[in-house]
C-alpha positions as CSV (number, residue, x, y, z in Angstrom):
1,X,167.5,147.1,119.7
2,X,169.6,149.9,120.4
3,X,167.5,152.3,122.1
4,X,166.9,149.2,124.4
5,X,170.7,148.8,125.4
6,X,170.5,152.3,125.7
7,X,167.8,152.5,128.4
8,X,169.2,149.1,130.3
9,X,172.5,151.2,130.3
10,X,170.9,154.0,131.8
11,X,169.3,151.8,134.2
12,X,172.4,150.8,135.3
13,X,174.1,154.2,136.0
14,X,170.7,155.0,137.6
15,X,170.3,152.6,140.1
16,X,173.8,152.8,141.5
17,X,174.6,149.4,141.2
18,X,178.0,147.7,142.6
19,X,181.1,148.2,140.2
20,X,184.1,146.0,139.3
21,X,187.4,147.5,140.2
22,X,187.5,148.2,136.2
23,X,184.7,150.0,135.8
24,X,181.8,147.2,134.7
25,X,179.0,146.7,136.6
26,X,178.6,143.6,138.5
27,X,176.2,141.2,137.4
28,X,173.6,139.8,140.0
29,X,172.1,136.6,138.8
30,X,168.7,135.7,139.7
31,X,168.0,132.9,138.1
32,X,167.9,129.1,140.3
33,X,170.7,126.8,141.0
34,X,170.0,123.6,139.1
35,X,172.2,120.8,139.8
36,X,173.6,118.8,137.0
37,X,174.9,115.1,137.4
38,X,177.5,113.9,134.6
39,X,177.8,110.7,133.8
40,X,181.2,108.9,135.0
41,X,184.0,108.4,132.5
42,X,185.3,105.1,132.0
């Protein structure tokens, strides 16, 4: 497990990716929008 974070670390420095005025990389996500209906309160 920590040779994997190790490798998706070095990914990230890789590839160049867009960083947060801090320092962090910015997370993309990929995954759909699904919409969510709550039921209405009383």
């Amino acid at each position: 497990m920590l040779a994997e974070k190790f490798f998706l670390y070095l990914e990230t420095l890789l590839n160049g990716q867009p960083r947060n005025p801090d320092g962090s990389p910015r997370v993309v996500s990929t995954s759909p929008h699904v919409p969510v209906t709550l039921p209405r309160g009383k």
